[in-house]
VOPAGU-2260 file (C-alpha; in pm, 1 decimal, decimal comma):
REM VOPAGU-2260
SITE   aa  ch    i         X         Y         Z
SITE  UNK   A    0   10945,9    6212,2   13496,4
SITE  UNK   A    1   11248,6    6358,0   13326,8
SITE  UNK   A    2   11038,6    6506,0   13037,3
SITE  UNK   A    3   10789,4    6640,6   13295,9
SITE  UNK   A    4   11095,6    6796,7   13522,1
SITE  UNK   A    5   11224,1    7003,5   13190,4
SITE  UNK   A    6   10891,0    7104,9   13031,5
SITE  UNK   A    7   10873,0    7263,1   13410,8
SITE  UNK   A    8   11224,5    7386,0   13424,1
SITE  UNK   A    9   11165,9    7558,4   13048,7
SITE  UNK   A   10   10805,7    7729,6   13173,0
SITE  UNK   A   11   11015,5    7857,7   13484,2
SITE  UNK   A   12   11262,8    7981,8   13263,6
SITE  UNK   A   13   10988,0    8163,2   13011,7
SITE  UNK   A   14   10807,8    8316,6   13293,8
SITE  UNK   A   15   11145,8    8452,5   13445,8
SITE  UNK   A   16   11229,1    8615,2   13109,3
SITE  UNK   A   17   10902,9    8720,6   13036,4
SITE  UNK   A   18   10893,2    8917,2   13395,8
SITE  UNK   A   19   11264,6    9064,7   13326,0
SITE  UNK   A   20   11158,2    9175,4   13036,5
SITE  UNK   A   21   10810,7    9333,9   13160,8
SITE  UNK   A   22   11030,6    9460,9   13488,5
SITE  UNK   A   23   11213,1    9653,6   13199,7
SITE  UNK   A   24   10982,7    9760,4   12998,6
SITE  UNK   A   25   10776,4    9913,2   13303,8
SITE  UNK   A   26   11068,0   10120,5   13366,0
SITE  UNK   A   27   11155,6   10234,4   13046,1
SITE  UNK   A   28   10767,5   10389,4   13011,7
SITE  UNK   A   29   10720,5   10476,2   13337,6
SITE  UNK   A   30   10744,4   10868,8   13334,7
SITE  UNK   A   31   10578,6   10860,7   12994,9
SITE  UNK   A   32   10306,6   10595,9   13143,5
SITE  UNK   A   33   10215,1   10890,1   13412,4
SITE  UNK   A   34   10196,5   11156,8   13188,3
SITE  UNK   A   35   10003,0   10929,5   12961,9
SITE  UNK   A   36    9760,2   10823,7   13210,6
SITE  UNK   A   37    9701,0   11155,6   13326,3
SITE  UNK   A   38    9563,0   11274,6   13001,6
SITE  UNK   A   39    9328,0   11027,4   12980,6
SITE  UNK   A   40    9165,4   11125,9   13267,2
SITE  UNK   A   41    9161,8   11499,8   13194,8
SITE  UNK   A   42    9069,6   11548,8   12860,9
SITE  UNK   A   43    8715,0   11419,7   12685,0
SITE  UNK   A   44    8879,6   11328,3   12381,9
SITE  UNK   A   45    9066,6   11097,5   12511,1
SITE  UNK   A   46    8835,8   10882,3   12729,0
SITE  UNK   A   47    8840,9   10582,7   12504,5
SITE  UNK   A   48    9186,6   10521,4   12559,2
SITE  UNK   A   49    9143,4   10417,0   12923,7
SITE  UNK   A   50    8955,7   10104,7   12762,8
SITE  UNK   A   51    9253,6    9990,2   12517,6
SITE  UNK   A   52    9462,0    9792,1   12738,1
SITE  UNK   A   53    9130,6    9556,2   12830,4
SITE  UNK   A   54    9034,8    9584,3   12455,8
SITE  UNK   A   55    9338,4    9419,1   12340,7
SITE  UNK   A   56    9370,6    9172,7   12639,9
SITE  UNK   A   57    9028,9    9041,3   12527,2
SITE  UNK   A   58    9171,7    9014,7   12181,9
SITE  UNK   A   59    9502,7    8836,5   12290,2
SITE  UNK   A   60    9249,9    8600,9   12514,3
SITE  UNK   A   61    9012,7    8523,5   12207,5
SITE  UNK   A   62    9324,2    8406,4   12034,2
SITE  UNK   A   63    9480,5    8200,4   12297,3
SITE  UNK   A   64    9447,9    7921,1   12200,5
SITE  UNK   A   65    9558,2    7946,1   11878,5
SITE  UNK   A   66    9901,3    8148,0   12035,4
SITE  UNK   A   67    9915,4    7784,9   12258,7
SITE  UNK   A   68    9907,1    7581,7   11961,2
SITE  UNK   A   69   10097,2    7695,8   11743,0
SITE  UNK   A   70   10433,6    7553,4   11626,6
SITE  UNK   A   71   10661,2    7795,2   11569,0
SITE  UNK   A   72   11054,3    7873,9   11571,6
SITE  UNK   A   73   11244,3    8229,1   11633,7
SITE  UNK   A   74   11248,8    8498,1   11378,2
SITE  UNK   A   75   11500,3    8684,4   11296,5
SITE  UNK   A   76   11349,2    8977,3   11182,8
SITE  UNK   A   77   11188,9    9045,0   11489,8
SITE  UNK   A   78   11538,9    9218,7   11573,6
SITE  UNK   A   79   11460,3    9425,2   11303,4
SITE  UNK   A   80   11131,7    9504,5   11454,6
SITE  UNK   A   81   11265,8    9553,6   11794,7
SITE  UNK   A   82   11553,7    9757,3   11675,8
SITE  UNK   A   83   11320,2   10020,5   11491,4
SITE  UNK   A   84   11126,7   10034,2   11834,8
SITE  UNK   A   85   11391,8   10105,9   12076,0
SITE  UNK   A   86   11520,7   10379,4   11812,4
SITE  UNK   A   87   11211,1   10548,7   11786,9
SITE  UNK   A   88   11178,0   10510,9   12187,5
SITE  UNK   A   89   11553,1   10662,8   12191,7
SITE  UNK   A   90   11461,1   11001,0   11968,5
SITE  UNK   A   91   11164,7   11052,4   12193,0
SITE  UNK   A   92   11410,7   11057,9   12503,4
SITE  UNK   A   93   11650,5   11277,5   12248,9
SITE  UNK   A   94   11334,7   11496,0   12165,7
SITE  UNK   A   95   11077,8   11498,1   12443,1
SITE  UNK   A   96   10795,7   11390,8   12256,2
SITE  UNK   A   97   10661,8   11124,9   12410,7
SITE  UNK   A   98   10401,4   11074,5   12125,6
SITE  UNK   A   99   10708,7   10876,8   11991,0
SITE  UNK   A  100   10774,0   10663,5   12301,5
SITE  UNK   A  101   10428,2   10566,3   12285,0
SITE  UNK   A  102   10404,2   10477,9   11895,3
SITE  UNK   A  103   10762,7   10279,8   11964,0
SITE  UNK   A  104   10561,1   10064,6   12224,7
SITE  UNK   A  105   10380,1    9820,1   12002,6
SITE  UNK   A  106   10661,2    9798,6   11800,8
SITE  UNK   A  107   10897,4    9679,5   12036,1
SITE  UNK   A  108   10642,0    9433,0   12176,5
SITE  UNK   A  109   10561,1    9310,0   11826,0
SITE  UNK   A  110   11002,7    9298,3   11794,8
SITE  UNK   A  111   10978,5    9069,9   12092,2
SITE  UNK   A  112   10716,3    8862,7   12022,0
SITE  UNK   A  113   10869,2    8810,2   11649,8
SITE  UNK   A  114   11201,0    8739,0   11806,9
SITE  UNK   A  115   11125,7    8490,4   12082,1
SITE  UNK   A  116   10848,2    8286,6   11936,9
SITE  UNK   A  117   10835,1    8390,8   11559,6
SITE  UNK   A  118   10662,5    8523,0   11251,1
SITE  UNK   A  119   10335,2    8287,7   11274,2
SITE  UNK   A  120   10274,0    8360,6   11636,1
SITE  UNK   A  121   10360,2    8726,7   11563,1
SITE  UNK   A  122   10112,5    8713,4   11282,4
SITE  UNK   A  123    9840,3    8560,0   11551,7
SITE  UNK   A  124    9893,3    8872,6   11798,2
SITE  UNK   A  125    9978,8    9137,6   11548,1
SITE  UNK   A  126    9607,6    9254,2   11635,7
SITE  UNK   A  127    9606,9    9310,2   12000,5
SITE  UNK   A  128    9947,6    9438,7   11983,4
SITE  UNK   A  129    9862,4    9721,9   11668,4
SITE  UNK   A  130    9532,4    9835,1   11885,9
SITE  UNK   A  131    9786,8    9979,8   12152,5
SITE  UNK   A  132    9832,9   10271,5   11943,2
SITE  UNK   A  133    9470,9   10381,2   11976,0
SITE  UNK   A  134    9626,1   10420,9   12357,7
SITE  UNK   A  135    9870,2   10729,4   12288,9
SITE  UNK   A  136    9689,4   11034,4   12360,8
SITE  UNK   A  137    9901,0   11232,8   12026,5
SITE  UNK   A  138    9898,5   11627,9   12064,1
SITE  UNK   A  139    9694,5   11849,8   11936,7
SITE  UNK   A  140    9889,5   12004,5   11656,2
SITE  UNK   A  141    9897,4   11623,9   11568,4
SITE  UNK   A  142    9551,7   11569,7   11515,8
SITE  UNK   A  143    9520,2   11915,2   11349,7
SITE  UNK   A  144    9753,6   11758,5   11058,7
SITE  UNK   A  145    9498,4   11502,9   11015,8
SITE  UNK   A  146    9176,4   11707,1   11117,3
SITE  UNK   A  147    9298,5   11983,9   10849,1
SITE  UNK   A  148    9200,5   11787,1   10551,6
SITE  UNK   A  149    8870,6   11673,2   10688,5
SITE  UNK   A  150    8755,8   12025,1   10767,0
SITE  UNK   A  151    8842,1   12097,0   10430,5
SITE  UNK   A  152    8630,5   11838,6   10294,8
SITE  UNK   A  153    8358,1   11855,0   10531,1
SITE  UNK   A  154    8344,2   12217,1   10456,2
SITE  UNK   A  155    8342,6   12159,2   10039,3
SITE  UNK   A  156    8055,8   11902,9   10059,7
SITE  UNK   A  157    7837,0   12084,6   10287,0
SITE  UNK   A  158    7891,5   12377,7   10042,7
SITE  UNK   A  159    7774,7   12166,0    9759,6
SITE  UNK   A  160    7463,3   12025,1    9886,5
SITE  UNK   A  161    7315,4   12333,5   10086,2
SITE  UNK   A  162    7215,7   12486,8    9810,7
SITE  UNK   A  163    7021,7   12185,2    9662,9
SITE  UNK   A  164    6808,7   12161,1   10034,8
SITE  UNK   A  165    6740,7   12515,6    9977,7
SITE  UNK   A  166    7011,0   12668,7   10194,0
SITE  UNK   A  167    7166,2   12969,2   10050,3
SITE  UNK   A  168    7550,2   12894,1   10183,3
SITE  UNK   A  169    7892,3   13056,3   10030,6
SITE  UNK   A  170    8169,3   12867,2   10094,7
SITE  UNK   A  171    8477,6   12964,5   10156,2
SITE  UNK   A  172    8785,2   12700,2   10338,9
SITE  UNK   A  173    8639,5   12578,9   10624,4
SITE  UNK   A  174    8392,8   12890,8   10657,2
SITE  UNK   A  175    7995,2   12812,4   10537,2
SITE  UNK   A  176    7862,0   13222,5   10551,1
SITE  UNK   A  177    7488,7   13136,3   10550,7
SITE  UNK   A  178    7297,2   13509,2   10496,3
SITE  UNK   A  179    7594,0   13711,7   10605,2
SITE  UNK   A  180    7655,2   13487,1   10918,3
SITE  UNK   A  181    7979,0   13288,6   10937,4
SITE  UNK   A  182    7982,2   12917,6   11064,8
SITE  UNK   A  183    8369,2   12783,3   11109,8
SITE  UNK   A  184    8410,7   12444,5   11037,4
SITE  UNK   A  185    8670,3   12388,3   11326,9
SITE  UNK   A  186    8882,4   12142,8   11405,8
SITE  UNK   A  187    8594,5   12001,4   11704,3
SITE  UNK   A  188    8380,9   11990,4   11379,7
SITE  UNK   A  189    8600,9   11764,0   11136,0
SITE  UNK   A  190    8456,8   11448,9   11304,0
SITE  UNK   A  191    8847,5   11335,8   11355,3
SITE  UNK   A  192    8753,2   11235,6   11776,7
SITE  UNK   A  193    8511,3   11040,8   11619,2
SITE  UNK   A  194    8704,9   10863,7   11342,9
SITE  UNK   A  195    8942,6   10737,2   11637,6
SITE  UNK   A  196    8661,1   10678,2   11852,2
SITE  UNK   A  197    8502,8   10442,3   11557,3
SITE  UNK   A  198    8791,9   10297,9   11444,4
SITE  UNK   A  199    8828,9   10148,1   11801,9
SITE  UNK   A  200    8468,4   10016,8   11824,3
SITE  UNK   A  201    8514,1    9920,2   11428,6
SITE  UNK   A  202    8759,3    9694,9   11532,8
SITE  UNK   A  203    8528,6    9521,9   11839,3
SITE  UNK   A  204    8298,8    9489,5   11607,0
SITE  UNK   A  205    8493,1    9325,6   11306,0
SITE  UNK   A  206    8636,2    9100,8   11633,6
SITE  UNK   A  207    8301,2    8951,3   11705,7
SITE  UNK   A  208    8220,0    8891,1   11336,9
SITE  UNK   A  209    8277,4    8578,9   11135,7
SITE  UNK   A  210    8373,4    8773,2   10815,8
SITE  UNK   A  211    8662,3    8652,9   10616,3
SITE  UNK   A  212    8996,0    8835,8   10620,4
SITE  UNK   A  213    8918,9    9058,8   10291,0
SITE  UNK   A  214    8598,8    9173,4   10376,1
SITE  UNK   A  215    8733,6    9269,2   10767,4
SITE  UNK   A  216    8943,3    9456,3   10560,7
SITE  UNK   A  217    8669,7    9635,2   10348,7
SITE  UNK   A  218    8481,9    9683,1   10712,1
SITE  UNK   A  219    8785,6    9896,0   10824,1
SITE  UNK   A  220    8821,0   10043,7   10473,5
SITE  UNK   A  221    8501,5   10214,2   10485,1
SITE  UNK   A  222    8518,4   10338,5   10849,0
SITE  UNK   A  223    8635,0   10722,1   10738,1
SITE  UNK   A  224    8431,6   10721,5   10439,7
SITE  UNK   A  225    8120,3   10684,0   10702,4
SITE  UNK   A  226    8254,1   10935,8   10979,9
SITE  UNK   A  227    8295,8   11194,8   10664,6
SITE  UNK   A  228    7950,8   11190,8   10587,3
SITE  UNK   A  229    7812,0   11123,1   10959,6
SITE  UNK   A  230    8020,5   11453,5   10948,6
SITE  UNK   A  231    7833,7   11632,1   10688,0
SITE  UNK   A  232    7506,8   11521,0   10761,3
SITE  UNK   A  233    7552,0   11696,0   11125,4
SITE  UNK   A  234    7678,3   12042,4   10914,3
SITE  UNK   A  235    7389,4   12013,3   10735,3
SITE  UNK   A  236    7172,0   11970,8   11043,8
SITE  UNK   A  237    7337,2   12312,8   11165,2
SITE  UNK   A  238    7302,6   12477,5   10907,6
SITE  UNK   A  239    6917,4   12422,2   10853,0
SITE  UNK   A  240    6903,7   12541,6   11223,8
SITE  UNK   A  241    7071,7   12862,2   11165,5
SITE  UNK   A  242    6828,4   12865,7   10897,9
SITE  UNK   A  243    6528,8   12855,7   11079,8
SITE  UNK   A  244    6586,9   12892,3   11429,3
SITE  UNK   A  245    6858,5   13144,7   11458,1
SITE  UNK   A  246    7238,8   13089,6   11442,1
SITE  UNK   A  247    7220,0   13089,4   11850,5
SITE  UNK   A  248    7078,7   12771,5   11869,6
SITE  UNK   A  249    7292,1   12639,8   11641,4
SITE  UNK   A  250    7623,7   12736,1   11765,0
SITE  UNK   A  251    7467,7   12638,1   12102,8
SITE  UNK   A  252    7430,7   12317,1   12271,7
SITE  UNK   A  253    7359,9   12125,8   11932,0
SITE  UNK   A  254    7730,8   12214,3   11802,6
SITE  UNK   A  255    7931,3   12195,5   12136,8
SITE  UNK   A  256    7739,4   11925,5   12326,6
SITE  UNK   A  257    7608,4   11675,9   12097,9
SITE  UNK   A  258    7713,6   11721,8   11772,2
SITE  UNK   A  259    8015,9   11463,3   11833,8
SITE  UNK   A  260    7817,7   11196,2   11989,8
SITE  UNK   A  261    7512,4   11218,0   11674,0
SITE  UNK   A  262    7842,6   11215,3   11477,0
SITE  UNK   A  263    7980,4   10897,0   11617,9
SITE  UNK   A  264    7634,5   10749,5   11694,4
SITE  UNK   A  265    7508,3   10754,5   11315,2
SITE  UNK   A  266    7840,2   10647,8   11183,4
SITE  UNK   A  267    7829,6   10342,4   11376,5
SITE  UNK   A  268    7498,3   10237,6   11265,9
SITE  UNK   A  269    7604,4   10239,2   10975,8
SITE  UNK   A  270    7874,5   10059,8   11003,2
SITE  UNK   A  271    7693,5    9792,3   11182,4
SITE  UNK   A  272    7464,7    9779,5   10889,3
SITE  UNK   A  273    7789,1    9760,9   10674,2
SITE  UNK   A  274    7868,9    9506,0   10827,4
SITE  UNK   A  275    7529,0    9286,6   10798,0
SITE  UNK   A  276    7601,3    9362,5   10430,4
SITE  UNK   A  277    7922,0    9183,8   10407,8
SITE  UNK   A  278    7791,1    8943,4   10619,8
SITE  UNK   A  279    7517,3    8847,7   10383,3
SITE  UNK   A  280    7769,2    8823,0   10121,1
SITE  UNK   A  281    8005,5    8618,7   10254,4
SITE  UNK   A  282    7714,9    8348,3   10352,1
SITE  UNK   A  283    7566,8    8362,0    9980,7
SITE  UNK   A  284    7892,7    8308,9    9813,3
SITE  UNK   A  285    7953,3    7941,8   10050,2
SITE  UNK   A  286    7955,4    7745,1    9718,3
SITE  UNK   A  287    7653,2    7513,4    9675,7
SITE  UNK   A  288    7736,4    7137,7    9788,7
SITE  UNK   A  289    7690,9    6912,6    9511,5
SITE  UNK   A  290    7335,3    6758,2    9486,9
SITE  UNK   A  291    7258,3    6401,8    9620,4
SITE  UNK   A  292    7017,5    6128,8    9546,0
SITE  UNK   A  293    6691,5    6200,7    9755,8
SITE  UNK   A  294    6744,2    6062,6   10101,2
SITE  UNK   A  295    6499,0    5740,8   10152,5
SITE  UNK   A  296    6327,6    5866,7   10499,2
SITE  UNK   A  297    6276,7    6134,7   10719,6
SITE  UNK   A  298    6590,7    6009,2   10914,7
SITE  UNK   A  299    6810,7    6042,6   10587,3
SITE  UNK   A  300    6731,3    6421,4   10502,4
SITE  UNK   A  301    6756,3    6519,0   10868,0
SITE  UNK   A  302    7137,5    6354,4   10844,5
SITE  UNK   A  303    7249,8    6538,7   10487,2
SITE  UNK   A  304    7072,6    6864,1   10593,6
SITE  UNK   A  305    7307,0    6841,4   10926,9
SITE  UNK   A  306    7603,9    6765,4   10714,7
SITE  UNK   A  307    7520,8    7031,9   10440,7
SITE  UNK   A  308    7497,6    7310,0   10745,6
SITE  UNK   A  309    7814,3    7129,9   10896,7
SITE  UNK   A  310    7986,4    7164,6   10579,0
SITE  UNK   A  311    7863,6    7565,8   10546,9
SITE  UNK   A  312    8001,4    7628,5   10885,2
SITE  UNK   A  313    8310,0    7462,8   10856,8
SITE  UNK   A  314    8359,5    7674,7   10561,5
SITE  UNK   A  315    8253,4    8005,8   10727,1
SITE  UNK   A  316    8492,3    7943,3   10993,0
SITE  UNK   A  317    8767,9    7833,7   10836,2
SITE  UNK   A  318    8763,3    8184,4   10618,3
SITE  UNK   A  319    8697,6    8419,3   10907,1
SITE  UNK   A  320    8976,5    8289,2   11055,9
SITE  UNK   A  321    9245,4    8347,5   10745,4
């Protein structure tokens, strides 16, 4: 009864920490939380971060019980952690960029986490806890750092392969002049909503897999190497409409209302099919159990083909969930 009283007595005493330190964490990103919210709401390109928080609560549920079974003691470099995250929370307050505050968030979580219940727990969550970031709505001069580049490349590549599909196109930045008429490669046009918008579902995906921990690694890997040429293929398609139907139709409804979504749409079957891939893989490199003597009956080779597929899964399992 005594052991029963204090294992009650210590889960009181969690859950009354835990809800201080929600209580305070609640007020420390509550102005920022509003302005956050807000955004989500207003601006397209920023829909998919309404889904986040539920994302990553069905990733801290799938590994739940793992988190409950797990034997673990503090870490102390989880003050580390949580010290970096309440100084990058405190030069957002400094600075008013509450980009900062909401990059600091997963940080001081992961501080906390690492703290109270240490480094192999931390490792469990790590997941759910990173995919908060995909929840900050960052600014646009931001994403114009990053979407810079991909113009730029977008722009190149399309240059280099008109001319082999018979489209006469100079090149020039982020400009593609196709018979004296100019197409911008803007920053709408970089595919960079769609790499964040990929990345997310990339990360479902890789979730309900059974791949190993390298080859999740190679899925995410090759998740901006597929929006970059989801990216081109979609310039390309412009182009040969300007080509043959007039630049109108181009720049029109193709361009501003569903260029993104063939964008995001072709990159992710591909990545599903990337996926398959490593899939297929990963199953034919299950080393080959050793052979056997052949089984006497029909009984005997149903029981060793049940053990040699018991084996194979306990093997597949055991790497997906390194």
């Amino acid at each position: 009864m005594n052991s029963v009283t204090a294992t009650l007595r210590r889960h009181r005493t969690e859950a009354l920490w835990i809800g201080l330190v929600a209580a305070a964490l609640v007020g420390m990103y509550w102005e920022v939380g509003r302005v956050f919210l807000g955004r989500w709401f207003e601006d397209s390109a920023y829909y998919h971060c309404v889904v986040v928080p539920a994302i990553a609560g069905w990733f801290l549920w799938r590994r739940w019980e793992r988190l409950a079974s797990v034997d673990d003691s503090p870490w102390g470099r989880g003050f580390v952690l949580l010290a970096v995250g309440l100084l990058l929370y405190w030069a957002s307050a400094r600075t008013g960029v509450r980009m900062i505050a909401g990059v600091a968030l997963p940080i001081i979580l992961a501080g906390i986490v690492g703290t109270v219940y240490g480094s192999r727990t931390l490792k469990i969550a790590a997941v759910p806890i990173g995919l908060l970031v995909f929840a900050v709505p960052y600014p646009e001069h931001a994403i114009g750092m990053v979407a810079m580049p991909m113009q730029q490349v977008s722009a190149a590549i399309t240059g280099k392969l008109a001319p082999i599909i018979g489209l006469q196109v100079a090149q020039q930045g982020i400009n593609l002049d196709l018979h004296g008429f100019n197409f911008v490669v803007a920053q709408e046009c970089s595919g960079m909503h769609s790499l964040v918008a990929l990345l997310l579902t990339g990360f479902v995906l890789i979730e309900l897999s059974d791949l190993d921990r390298y080859r999740k690694v190679a899925a995410v890997v090759v998740i901006p190497p597929l929006v970059l040429f989801a990216n081109i293929v979609r310039l390309i398609v412009v182009l040969l409409l300007g080509e043959y139907f007039g630049p109108g139709l181009a720049l029109g409804a193709m361009v501003h209302g569903f260029s993104d979504i063939i964008v995001y749409f072709a990159a992710v079957l591909s990545f599903i099919l990337f996926i398959g891939w490593l899939y297929e893989t990963q199953r034919n490199s299950v080393p080959e159990l050793p052979a056997f003597a052949a089984p006497a009956n029909e009984v005997e080779a149903e029981r060793v083909t049940a053990s040699h597929e018991d084996a194979r899964h306990s093997y597949s399992t055991t790497h997906a969930e390194e």
